[in-house]
Z-matrix of the N, CA and C atoms (Angstrom, degrees):
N
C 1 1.447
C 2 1.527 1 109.70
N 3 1.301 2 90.50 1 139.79
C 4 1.804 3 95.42 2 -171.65
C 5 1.759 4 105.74 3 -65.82
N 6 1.443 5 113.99 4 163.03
C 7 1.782 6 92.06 5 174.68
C 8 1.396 7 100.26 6 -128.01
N 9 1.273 8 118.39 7 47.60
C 10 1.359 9 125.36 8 156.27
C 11 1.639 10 107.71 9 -145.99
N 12 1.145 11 104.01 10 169.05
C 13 1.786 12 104.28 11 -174.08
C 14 1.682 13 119.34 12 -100.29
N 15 1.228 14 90.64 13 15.43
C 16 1.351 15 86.88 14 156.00
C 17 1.859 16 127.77 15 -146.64
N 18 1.477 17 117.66 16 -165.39
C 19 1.190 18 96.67 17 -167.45
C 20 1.638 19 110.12 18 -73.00
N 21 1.555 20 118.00 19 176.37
C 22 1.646 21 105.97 20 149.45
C 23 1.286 22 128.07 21 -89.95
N 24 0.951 23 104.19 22 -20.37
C 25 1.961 24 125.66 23 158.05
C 26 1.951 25 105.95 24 -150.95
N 27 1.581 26 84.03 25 171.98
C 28 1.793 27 92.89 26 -158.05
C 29 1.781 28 85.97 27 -147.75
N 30 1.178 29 116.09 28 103.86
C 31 1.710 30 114.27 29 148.92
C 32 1.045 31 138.91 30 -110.67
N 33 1.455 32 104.07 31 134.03
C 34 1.335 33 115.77 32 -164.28
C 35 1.406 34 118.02 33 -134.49
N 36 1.081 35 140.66 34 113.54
C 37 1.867 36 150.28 35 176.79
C 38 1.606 37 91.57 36 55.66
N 39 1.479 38 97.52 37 82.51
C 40 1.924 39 99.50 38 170.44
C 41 1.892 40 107.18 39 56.14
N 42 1.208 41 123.92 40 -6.81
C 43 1.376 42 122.89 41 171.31
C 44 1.284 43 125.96 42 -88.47
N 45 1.700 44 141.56 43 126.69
C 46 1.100 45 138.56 44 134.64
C 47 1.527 46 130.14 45 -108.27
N 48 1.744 47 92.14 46 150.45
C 49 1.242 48 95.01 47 -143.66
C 50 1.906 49 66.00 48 -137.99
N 51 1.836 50 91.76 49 126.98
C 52 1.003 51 89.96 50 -168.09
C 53 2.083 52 98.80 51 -139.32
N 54 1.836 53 99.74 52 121.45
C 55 1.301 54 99.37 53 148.58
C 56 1.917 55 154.64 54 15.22
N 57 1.253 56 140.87 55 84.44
C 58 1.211 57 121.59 56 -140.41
C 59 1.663 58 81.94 57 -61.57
N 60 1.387 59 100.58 58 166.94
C 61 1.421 60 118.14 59 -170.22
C 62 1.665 61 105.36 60 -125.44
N 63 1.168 62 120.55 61 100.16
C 64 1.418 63 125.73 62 -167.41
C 65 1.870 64 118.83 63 -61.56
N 66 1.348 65 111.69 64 162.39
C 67 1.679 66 95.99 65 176.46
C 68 1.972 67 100.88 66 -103.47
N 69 1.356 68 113.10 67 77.44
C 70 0.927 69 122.29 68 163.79
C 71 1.261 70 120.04 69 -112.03
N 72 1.899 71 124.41 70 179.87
C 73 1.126 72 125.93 71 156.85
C 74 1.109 73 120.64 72 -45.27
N 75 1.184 74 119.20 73 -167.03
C 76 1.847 75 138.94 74 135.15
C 77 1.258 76 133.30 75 -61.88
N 78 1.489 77 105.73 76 -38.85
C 79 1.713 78 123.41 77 153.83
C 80 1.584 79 119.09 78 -55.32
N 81 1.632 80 114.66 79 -25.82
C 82 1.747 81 109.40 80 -167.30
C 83 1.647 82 96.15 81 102.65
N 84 1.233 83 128.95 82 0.03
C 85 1.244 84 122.39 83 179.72
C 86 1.778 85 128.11 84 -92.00
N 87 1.667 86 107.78 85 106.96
C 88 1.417 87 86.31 86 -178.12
C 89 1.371 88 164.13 87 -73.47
N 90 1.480 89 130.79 88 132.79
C 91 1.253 90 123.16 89 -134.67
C 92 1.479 91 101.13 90 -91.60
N 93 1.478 92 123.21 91 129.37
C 94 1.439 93 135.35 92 -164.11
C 95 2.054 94 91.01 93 -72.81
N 96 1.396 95 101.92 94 -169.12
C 97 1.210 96 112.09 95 176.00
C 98 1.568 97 122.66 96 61.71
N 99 1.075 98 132.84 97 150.07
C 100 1.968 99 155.19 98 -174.99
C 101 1.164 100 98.64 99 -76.59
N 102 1.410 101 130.36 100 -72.06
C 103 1.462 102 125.34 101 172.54
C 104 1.425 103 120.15 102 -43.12
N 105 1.371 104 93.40 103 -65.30
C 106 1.877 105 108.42 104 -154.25
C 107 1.668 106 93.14 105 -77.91
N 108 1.177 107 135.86 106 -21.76
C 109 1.601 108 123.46 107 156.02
C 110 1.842 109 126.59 108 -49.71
N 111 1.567 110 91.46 109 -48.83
C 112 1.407 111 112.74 110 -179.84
C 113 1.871 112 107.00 111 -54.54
N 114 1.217 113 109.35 112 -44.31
C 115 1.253 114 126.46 113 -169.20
C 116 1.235 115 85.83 114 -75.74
N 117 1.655 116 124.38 115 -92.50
C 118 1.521 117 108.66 116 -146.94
C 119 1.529 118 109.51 117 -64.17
N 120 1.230 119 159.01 118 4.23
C 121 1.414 120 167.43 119 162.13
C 122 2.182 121 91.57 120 -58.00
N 123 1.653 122 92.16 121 -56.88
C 124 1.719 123 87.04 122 -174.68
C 125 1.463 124 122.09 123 -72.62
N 126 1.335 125 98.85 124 1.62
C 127 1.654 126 113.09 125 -175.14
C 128 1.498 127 94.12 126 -86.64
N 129 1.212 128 116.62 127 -70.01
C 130 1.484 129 125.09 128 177.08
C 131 1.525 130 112.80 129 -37.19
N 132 1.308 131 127.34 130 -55.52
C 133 1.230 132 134.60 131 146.87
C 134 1.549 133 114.27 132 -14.05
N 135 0.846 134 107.64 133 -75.71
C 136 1.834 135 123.00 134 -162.26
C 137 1.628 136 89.75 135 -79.24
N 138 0.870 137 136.90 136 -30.92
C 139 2.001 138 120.87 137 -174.10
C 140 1.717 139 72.57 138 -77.65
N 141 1.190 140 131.87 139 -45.04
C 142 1.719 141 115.18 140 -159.29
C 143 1.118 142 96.49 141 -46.03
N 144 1.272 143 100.32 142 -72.07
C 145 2.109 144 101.83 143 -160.30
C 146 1.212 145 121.60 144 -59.65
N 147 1.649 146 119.57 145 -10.62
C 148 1.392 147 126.92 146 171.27
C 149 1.611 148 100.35 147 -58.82
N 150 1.382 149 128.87 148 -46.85
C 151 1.259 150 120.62 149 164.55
C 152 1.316 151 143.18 150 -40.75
N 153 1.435 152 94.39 151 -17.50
C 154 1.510 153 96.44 152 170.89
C 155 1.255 154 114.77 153 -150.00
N 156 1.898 155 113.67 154 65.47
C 157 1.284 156 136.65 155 -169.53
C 158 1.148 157 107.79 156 33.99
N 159 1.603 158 142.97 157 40.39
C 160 1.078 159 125.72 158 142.22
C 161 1.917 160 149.24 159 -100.08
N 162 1.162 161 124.54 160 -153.60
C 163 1.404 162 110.35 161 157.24
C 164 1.481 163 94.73 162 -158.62
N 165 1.706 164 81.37 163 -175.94
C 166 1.639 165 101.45 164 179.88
C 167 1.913 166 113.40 165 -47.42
N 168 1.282 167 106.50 166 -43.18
C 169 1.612 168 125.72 167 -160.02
C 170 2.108 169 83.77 168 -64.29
N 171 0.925 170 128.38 169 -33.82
C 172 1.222 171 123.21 170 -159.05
C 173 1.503 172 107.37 171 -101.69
N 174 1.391 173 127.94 172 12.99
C 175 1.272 174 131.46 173 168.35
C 176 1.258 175 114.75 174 -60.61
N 177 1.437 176 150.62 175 138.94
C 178 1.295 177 131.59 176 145.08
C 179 1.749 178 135.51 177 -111.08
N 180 1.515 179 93.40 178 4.71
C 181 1.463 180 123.58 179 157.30
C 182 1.568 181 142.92 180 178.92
N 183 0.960 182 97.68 181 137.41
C 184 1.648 183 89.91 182 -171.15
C 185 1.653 184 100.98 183 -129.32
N 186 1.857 185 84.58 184 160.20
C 187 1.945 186 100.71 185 169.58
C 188 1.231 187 103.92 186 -114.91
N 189 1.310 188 112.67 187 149.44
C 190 1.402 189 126.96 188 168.84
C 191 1.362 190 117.55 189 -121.36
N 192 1.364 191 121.24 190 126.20
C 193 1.280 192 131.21 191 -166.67
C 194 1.685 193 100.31 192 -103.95
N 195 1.345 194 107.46 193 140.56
C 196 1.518 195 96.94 194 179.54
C 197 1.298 196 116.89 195 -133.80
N 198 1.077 197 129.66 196 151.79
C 199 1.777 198 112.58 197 167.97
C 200 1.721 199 125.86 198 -72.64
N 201 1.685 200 92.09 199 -16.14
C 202 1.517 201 99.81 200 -158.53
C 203 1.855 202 84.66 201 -151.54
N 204 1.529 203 95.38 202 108.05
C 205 1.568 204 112.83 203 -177.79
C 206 1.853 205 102.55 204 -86.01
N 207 1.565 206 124.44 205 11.14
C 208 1.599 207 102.90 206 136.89
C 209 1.283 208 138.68 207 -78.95
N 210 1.265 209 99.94 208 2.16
C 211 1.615 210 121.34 209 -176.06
C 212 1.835 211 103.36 210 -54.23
N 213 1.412 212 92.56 211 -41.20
C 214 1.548 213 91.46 212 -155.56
C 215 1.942 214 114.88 213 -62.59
N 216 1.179 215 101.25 214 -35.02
C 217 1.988 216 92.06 215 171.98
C 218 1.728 217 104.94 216 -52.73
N 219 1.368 218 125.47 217 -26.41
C 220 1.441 219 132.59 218 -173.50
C 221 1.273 220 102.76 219 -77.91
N 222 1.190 221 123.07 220 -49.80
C 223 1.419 222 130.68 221 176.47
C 224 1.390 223 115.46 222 -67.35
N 225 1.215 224 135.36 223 -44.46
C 226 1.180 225 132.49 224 167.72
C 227 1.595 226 102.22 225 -39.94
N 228 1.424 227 112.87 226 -78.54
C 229 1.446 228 95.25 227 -164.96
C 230 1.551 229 125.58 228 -75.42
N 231 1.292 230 114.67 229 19.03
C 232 1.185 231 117.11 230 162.06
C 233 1.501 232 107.99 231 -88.07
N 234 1.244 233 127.56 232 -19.48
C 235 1.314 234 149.34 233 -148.06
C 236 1.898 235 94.56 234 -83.92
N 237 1.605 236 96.02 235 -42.29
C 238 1.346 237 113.98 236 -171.29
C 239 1.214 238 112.13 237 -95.37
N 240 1.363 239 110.96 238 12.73
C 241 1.489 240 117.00 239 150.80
C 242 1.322 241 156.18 240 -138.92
N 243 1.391 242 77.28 241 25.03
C 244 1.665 243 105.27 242 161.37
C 245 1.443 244 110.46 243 -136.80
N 246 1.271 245 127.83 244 37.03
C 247 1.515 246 134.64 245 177.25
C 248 1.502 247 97.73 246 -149.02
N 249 1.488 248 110.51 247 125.16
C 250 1.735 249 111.37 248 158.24
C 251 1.114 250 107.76 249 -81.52
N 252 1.675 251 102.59 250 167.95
C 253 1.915 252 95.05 251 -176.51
C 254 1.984 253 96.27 252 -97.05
N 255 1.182 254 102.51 253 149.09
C 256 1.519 255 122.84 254 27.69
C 257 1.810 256 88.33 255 -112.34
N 258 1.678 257 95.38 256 154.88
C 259 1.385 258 110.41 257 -156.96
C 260 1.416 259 90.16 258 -96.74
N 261 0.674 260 107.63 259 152.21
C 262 1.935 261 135.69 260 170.33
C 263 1.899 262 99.33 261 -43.22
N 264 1.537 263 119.93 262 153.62
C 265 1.086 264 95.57 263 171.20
C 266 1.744 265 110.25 264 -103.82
N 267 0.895 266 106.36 265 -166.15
C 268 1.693 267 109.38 266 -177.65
C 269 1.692 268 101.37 267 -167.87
N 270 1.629 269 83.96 268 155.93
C 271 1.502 270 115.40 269 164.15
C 272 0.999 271 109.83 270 -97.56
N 273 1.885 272 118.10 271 175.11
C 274 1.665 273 108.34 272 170.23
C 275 1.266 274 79.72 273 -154.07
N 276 1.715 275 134.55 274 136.61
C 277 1.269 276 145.19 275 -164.21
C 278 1.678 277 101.31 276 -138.82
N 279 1.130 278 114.70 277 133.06
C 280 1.480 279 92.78 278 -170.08
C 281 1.957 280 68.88 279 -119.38
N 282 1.732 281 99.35 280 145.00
C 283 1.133 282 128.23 281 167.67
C 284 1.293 283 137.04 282 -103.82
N 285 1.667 284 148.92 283 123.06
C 286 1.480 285 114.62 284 155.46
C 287 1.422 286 138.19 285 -35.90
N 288 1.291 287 143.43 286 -26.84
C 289 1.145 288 137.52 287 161.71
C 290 1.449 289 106.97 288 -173.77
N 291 1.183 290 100.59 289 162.15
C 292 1.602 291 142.67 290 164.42
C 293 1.156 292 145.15 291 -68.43
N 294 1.492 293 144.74 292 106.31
C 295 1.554 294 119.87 293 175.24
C 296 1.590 295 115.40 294 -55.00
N 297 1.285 296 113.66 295 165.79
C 298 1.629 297 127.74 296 -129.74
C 299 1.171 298 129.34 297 -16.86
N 300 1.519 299 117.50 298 69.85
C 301 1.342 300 113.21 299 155.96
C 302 2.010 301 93.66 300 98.71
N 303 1.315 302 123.10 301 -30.71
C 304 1.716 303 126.19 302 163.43
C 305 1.548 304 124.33 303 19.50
N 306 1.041 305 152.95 304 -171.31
C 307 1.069 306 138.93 305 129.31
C 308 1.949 307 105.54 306 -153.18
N 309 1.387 308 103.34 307 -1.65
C 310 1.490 309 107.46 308 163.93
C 311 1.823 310 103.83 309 -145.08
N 312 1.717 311 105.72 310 136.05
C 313 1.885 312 91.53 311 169.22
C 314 1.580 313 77.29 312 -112.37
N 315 1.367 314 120.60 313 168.79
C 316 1.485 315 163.23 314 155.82
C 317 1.468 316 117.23 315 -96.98
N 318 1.466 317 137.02 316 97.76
C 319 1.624 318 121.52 317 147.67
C 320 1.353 319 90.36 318 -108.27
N 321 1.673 320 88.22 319 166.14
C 322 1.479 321 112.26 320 -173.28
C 323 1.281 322 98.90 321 -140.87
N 324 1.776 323 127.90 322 176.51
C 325 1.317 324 154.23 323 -160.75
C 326 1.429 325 87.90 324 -153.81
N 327 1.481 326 140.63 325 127.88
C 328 1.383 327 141.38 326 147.13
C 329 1.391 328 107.85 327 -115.57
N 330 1.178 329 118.82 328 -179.50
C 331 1.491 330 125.90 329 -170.11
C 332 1.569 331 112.53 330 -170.22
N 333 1.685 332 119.00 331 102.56
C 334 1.155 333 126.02 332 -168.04
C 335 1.657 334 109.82 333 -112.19
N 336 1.362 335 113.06 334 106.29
C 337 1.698 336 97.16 335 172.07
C 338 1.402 337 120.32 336 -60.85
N 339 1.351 338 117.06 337 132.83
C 340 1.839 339 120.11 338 179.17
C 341 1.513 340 90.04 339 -59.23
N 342 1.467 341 86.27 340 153.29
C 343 1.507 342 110.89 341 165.04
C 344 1.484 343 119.55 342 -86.75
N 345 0.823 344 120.41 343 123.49
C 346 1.313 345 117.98 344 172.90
C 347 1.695 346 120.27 345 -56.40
């Protein structure tokens, strides 16, 4: 049973629509550091869309919520390295806080044409 009330991603007609994706562990634990937040937030991300046959390559936009809006020159080029161009677009929202302790969430929008 899920332990929140809603989905972590949701697809619908070639659309996913996916959950903010926290910068925690695998446990729910949050991961300290600028990099290694950025990273595990996109990890969480990517197990999302695995839920609903997707991946990273099939994003076509995401927001990033932050605690700390210098993040974003850091994020950019992390941004540029896990996205080919042309890259997905994005927001960047810097927030007061996070559920547990966070310091970046991730939602995304992907978009997969069915296969015939």
């Amino acid at each position: 049973m899920n332990a929140h009330p809603y989905s972590p991603a949701f697809g619908i007609a070639g659309f996913g629509f996916v959950s903010g994706a926290l910068s925690v562990d695998e446990h729910g634990v949050a991961v300290p550091g600028r990099r290694d937040a950025l990273e595990a937030a996109m990890a969480r991300l990517s197990e999302r869309l695995g839920t609903v046959d997707m991946t990273l390559e099939d994003v076509v936009k995401t927001t990033y919520f932050v605690t700390d809006i210098s993040l974003r020159d850091e994020a950019n080029r992390h941004y540029e390295t896990v996205f080919a161009e042309p890259r997905p677009a994005r927001s960047f929202v810097a927030v007061a806080d996070l559920p547990y302790g966070a310091t970046v969430e991730i939602e995304a929008i992907a978009h997969k044409t069915p296969q015939p």
